[in-house]
C-alpha positions in Angstrom: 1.4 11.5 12.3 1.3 13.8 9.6 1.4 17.5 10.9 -2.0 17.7 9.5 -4.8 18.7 7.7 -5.9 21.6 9.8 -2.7 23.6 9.9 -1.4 25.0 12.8 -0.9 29.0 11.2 -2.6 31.5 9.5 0.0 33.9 8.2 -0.3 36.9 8.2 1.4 39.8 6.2 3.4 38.6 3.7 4.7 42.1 2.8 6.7 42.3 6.3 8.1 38.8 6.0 9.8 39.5 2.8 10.8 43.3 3.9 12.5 42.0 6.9 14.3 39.4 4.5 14.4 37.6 4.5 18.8 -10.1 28.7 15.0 -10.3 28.8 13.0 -8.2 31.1 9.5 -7.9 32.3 7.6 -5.5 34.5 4.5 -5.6 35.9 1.8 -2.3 35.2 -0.9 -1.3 36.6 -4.0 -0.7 34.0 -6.5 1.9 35.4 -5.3 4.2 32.5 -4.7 7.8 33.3 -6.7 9.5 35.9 -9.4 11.6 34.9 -10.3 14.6 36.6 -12.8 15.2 39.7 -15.3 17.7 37.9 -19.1 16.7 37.3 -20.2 14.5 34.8 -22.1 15.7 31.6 -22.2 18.2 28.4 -21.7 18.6 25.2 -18.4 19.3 24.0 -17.8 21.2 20.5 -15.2 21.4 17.8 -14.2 21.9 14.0 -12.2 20.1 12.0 -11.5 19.6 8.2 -12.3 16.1 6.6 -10.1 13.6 7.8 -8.6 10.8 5.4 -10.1 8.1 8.3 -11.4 7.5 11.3 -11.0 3.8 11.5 -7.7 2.2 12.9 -6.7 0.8 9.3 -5.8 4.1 8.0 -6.1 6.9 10.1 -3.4 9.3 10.0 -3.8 13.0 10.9 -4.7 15.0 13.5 -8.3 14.9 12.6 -8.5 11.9 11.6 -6.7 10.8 15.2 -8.7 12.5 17.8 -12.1 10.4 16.5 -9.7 7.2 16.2 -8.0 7.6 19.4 -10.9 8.4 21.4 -13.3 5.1 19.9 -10.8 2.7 20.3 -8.3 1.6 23.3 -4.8 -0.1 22.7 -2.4 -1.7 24.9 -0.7 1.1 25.6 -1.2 5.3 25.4 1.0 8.3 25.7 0.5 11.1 28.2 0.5 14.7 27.0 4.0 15.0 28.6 5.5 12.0 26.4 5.4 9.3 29.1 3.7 5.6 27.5 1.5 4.0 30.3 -0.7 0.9 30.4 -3.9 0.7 28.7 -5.5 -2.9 28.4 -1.9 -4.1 28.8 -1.7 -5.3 32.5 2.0 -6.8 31.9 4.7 -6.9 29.6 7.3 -9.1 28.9 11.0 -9.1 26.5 13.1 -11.7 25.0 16.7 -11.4 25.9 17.2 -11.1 22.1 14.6 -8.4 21.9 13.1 -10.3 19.2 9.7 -12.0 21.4 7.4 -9.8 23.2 4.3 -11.0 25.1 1.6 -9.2 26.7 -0.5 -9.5 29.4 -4.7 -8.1 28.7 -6.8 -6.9 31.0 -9.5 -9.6 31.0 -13.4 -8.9 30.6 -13.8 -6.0 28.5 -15.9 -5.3 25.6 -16.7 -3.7 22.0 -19.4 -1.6 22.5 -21.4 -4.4 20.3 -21.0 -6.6 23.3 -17.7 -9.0 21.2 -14.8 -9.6 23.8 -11.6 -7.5 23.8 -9.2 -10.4 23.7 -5.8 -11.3 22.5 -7.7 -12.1 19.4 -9.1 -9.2 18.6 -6.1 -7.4 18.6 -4.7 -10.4 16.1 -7.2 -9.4 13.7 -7.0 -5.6 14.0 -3.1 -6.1 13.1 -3.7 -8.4 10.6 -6.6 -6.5 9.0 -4.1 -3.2 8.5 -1.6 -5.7 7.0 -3.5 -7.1 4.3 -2.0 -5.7 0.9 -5.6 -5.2 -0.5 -6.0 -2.7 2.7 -3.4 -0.2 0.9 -3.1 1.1 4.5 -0.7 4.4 4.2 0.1 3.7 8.0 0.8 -0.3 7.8 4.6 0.2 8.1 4.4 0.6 11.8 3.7 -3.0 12.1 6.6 -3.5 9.2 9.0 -5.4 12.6 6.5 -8.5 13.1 7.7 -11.8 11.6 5.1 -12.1 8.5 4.3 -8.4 8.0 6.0 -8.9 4.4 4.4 -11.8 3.4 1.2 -10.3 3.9 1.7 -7.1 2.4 3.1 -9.2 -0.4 -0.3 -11.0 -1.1 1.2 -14.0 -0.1 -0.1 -14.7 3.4 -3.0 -13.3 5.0 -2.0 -13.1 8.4 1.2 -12.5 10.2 3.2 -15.0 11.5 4.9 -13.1 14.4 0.9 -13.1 16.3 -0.4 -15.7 18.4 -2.4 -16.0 21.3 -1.3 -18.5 23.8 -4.4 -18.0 25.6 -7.9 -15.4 25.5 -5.9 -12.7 27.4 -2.0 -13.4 26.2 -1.0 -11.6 23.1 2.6 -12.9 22.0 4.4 -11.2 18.8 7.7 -12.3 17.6 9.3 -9.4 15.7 11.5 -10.5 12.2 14.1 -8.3 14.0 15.3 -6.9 17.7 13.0 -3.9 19.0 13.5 -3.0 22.5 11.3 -0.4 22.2 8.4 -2.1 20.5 6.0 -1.9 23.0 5.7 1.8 22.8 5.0 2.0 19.1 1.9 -0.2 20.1 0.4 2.9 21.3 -0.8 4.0 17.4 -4.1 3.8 16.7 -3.1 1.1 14.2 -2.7 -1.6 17.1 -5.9 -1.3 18.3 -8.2 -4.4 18.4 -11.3 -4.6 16.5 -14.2 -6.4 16.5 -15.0 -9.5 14.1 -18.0 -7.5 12.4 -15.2 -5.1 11.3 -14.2 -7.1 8.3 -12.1 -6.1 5.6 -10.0 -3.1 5.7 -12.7 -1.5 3.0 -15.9 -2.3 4.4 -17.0 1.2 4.8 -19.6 0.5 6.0 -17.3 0.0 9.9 -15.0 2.1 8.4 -17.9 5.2 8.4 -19.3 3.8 12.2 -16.1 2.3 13.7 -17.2 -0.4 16.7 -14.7 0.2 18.9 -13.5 0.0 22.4 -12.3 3.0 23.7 -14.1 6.1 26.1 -16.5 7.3 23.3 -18.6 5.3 20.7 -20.2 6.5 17.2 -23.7 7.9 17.3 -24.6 7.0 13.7 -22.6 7.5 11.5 -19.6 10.0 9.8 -21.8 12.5 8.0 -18.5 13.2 5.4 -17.8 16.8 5.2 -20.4 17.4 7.9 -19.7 16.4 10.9 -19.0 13.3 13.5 -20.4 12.4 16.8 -19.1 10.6 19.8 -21.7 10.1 22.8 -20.0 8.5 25.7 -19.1 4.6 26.2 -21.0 3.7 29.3 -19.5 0.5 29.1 -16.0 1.0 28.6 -13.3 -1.2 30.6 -11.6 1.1 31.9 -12.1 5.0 33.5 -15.2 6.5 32.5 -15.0 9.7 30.2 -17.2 12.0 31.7 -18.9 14.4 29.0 -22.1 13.3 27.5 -21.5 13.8 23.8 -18.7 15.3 21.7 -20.0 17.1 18.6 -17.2 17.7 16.1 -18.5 20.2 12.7 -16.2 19.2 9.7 -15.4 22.9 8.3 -14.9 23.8 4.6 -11.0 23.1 4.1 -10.7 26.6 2.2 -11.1 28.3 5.8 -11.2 26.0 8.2 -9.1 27.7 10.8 -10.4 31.2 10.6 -13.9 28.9 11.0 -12.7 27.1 14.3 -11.9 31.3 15.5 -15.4 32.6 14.4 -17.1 29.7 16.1 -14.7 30.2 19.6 -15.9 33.8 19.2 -19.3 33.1 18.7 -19.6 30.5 21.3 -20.6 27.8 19.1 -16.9 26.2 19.4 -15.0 24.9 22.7 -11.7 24.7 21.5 -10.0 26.8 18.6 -7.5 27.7 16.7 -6.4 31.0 15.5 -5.8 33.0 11.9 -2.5 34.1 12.7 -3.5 37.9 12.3 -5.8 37.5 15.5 -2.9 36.1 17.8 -2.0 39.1 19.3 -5.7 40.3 20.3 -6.7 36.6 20.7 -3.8 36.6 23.4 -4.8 39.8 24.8 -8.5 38.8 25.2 -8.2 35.2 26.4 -5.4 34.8 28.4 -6.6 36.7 30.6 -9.3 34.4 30.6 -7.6 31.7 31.4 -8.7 30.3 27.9 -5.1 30.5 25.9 -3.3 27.3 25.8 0.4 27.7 24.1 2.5 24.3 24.2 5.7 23.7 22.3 4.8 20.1 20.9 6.6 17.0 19.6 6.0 18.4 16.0 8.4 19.5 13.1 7.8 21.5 10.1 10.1 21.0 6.8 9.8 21.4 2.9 9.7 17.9 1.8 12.8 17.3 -0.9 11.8 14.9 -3.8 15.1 13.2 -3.3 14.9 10.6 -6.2 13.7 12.5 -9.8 13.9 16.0 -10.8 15.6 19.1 -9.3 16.6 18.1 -6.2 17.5 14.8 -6.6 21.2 16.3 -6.2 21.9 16.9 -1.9 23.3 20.2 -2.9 20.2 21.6 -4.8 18.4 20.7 -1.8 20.9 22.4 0.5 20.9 25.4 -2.1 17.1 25.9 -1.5 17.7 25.8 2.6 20.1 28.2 2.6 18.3 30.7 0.4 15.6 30.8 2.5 15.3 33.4 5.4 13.4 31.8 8.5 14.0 34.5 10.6 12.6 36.8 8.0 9.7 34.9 7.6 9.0 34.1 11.4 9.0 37.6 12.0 7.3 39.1 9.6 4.6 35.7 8.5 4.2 34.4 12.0 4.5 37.3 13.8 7.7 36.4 15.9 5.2 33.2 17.6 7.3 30.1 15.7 11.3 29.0 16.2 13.3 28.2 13.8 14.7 24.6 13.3 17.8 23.5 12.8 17.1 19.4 13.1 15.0 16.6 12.2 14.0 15.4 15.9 11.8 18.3 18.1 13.7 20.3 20.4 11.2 18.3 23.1 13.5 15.3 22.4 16.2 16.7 24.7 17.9 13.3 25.5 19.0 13.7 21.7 18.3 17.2 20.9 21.3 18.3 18.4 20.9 22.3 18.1 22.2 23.8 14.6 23.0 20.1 12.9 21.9 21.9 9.6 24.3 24.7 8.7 22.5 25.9 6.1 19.2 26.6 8.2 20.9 28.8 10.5 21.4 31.9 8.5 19.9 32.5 5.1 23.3 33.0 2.9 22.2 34.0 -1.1 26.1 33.4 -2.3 26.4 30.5 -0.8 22.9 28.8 -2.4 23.8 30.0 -5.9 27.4 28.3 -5.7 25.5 25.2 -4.5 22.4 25.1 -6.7 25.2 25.7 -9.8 26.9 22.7 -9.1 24.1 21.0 -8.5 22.4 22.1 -11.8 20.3 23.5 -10.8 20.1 26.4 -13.2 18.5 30.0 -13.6 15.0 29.7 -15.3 14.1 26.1 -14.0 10.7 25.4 -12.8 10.4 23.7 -9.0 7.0 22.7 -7.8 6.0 23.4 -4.8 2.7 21.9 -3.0 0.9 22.7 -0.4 -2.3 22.1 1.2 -5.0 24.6 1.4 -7.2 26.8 3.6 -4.8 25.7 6.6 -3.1 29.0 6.8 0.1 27.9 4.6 -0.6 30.3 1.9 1.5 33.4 3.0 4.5 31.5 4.1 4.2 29.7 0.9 4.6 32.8 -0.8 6.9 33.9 1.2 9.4 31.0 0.7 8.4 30.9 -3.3 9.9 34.8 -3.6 12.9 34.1 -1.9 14.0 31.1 -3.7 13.0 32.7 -6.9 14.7 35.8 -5.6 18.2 34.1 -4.8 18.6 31.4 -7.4 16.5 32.6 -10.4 14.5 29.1 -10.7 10.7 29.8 -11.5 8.8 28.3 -8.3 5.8 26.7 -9.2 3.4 26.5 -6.1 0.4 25.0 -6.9 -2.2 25.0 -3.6 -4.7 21.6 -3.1 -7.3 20.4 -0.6 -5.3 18.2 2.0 -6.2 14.4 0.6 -4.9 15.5 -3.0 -1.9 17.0 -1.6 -1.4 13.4 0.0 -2.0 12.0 -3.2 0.3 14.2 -5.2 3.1 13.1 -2.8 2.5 9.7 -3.4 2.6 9.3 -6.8 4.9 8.0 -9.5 7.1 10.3 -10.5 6.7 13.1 -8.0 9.0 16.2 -8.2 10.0 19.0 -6.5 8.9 19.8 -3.0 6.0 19.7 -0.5 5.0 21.8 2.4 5.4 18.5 5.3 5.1 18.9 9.2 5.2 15.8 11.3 3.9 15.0 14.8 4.9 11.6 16.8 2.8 8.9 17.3 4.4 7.9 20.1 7.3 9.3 21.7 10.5 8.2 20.8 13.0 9.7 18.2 12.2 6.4 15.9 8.9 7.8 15.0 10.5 10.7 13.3 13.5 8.7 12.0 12.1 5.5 10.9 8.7 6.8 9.0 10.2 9.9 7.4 13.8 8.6 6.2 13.9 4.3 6.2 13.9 3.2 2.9 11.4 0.3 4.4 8.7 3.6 5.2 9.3 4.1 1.1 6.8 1.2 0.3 6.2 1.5 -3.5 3.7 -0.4 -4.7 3.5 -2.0 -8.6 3.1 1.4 -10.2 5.6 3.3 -8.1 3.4 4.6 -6.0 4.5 5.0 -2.7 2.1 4.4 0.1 4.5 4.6 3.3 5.4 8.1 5.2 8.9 8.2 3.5 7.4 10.6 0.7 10.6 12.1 -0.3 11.6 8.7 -1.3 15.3 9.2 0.8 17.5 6.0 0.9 20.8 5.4 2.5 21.5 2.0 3.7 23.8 3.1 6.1 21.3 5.6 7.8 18.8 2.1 8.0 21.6 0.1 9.6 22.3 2.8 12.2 18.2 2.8 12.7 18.5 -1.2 13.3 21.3 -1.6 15.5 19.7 0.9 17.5 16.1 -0.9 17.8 18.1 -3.4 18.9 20.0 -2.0 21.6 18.6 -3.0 25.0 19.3 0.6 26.8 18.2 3.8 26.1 21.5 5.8 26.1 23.1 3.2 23.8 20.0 3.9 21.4 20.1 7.5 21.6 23.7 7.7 20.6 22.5 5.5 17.7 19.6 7.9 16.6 22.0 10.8 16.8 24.3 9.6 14.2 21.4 8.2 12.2 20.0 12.2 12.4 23.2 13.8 11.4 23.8 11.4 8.3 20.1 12.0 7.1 20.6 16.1 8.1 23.8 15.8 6.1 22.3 14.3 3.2 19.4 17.2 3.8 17.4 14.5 3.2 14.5 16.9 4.7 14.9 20.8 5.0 13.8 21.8 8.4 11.7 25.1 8.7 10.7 26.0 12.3 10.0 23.7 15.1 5.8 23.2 16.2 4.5 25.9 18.4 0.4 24.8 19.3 -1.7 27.6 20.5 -5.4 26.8 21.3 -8.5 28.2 22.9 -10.7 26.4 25.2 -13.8 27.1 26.8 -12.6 26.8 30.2 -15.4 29.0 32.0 -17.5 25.8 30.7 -15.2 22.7 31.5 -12.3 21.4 33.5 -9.8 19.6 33.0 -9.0 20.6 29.4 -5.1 20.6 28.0 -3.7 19.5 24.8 -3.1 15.6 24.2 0.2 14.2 23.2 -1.6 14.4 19.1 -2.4 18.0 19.8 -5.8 16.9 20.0 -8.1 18.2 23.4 -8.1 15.1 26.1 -11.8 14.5 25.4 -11.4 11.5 27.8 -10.2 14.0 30.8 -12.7 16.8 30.1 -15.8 18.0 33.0 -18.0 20.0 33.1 -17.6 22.6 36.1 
């Protein structure tokens, strides 16, 4: 999941920052979903966000985007806040001893909210519908292991042929490779069934009113750049959500964050974030309350290299910008001391494969040693680097901050050029990109493949005709031997063999500083808990709307 639209910081005095310088198997699951909790039922809850890119399964992406998504529509399987995967409609699951054939079990007699059966079928279609090459779905490659998806993003089928359905409630997929740990990817929004009167990936007409099947349904329809609203599924198949309505304000991306704080303050808003020069108060005033919320999450932030054209298309320019910049200069002085730096790809909250200070040149800023590397790279004194960046999400000091240093240490002229969040998305993807990008990732489910495999497999590349490229791999990284080590470890059946597998695969992409880590994802929130019960942060960063009641 893209680290998002709304951006987690605010910076604050840039000033500081840069004076500090700086064999088969098969289980059987139970389906009730995860508990809710025991307050009363009823309420409104309210929140701002910043226009997401969608809110329909075909392409949604973001955070934003994510918590409307996740919260209309209900998969086979979801991930707890903590990182475990449990059953949703799934009520069994079932391997190949080859990895290769999984088949799943649905819980039989639930419903779209239109009345249509939620059936092996429907999630058939859903899949098939993201597939489609006319759908230009930037989040398709998660479905790039079933037999078919190829041919269909090709134009030259229209429907995988890894999907069948043996019977209403059996969902069988044969995978065009081994993937013992398929089943957990299927927790994505982009698995999720759909209804027949969801039609093609473009009718925007669904896409603007999803029908769905999850705890919350549409009340008319997305107002863009206005707001969304989500009234509670009385009919859902599973446990009840128990507030009445969620009413979600999309915010002017210019501010959105210091927005979300003045609406917290004002009591118009239920759950925040902050402008990082209000932390310290914010902390003082709330937590007290009980209303601070401060999670280290399975999120990254990096600068995202432009590793085929321009500047850095040479490893060592890239490793000549990581080691001129000073993180700890900038975390104290930007972020006020509330970030840690990174020194990996995968999130410290990984810790089966957490590899502390894999990149050498993110553990201590060192000037000499960038202007050695960024002269053999070429990378000369007076050459211009772009830098983009997405707007009014707080990114602007640290921006700066990281433009004066590089300019500082290696003489190039940094170009940093600020856009709303879409066109930054755009920007990435186009033909003949250059330079580097402000990037923060957050999984979409929890294993170390979701960083791995969308950021840095040259399948997650996905150019199209033009050159465009319309998978996650925006930095256009490639190294067939870092993909091999990514498929012998899908298909390795146990978990330590895999994880031994990703390791290697990090260190070979960290070598290549295929990405150029910046500091890992601290999430700080406020939430009206005087109000409600039950609130925390989901595994998306997103607030468990499902789990929320009133007192």
């Amino acid at each position: 999941m893209r680290g998002a639209n709304s951006a987690k910081w605010v910076a604050g005095a840039i000033v500081i920052a840069l004076a500090a310088t700086a064999c088969g198997g098969s289980d059987d699951d139970s389906s009730s979903g995860s508990g809710k909790g025991a307050g009363k039922a009823g309420g409104t809850f309210r929140l701002g966000i910043t226009e997401p890119v969608a809110i329909d399964p075909y392409n949604a992406q973001e955070s934003e985007g994510i918590l409307v998504t996740d919260n209309l529509f209900t998969g086979l399987y979801e991930p707890t806040a903590d990182g475990k995967v449990v059953p949703a409609l799934a009520t069994s699951k079932e391997v190949s001893a080859d990895g290769k054939t999984w088949t799943f079990k649905i819980k039989p007699g639930t419903k779209f909210t239109n009345g249509e059966a939620v059936d092996a079928e429907a999630f058939i279609r859903g899949w098939n519908r993201v597939a489609q090459k006319t759908a230009a779905s930037d989040v398709a490659y998660h479905l790039a292991g079933i037999a078919g998806f190829d041919d269909v993003q090709a134009g030259k089928a229209t429907t995988m042929s890894g999907l069948s359905a043996p019977d209403a409630n059996t969902l069988q997929v044969k995978l065009s490779a081994p993937d013992f740990e398929f089943y957990v990817k299927t927790t994505h929004t982009v698995f999720s069934p759909v209804p027949k009167v969801a039609g093609d990936a473009k009718n925007k007409t669904y896409n603007d009113a999803p029908i769905g099947n999850g705890p919350f349904k549409m009340q008319g329809s997305w107002q863009h750049n206005t707001s969304i609203t989500l009234v509670r599924n009385d009919d859902y198949g599973l446990t009840k959500a128990k507030l009445d309505e969620v009413k979600i304000s999309i915010l002017n991306s210019n501010n959105g964050v210091t927005l979300e704080y003045q609406g917290f303050e004002a009591g118009t808003f239920d759950w925040a974030r902050m402008p990082t020069p209000q932390l310290p108060a914010a902390k003082a005033k709330y937590d007290a309350q009980g209303e601070w919320i401060d999670e280290n999450t399975n999120g990254m932030n990096y600068l995202l290299p432009i590793t085929d054209n321009g500047p850095l298309k040479d490893k060592k320019a890239r490793e000549a910008i990581s080691y001129a910049i000073d993180r700890d200069a900038i975390i104290k002085g930007v972020f006020q001391g509330m970030q840690t730096k990174s020194t990996t790809i995968l999130p410290p909250a990984f810790t089966s494969v957490y590899q502390k200070d894999l990149c050498q040149s993110c553990i201590k800023s060192d000037p000499a040693k960038a202007k050695q590397l960024a002269k053999e790279a070429g990378l000369t004194p007076g050459t211009t680097l772009e830098l983009g960046y997405n707007t009014g999400a707080g990114h602007e000091e640290w921006i700066q901050a990281v433009k004066q240093q590089v300019e500082k240490v290696l003489g190039v002229k940094v170009k940093a050029t600020g856009k709303p969040f879409a066109e930054l998305l755009a920007d990435q993807q186009k033909p003949g990109a250059t330079g580097m990008y402000r990037f923060a990732w957050g999984a979409d489910y929890p294993t170390p493949d979701n960083f791995l495999y969308p950021l840095l497999d040259t399948a997650s590349i996905n150019k199209d005709a033009s050159g465009k490229v319309t998978g996650d791999n925006r930095g256009r990284y490639s190294n067939p031997a870092f993909d091999a080590l990514l498929a012998k470890a899908r298909a390795t059946e146990s978990e330590a063999g895999r994880n031994d597998l990703y390791k290697q695969a990090e260190k070979l992409a960290m070598d290549d500083m295929a990405l150029i880590p910046l500091w890992n994802r601290t999430q700080l929130r406020l939430a009206n808990t005087k109000k409600f019960a039950d609130i925390k942060m989901d595994f998306h960063e997103d607030p468990n709307l499902a789990e929320i009641s009133l007192k």
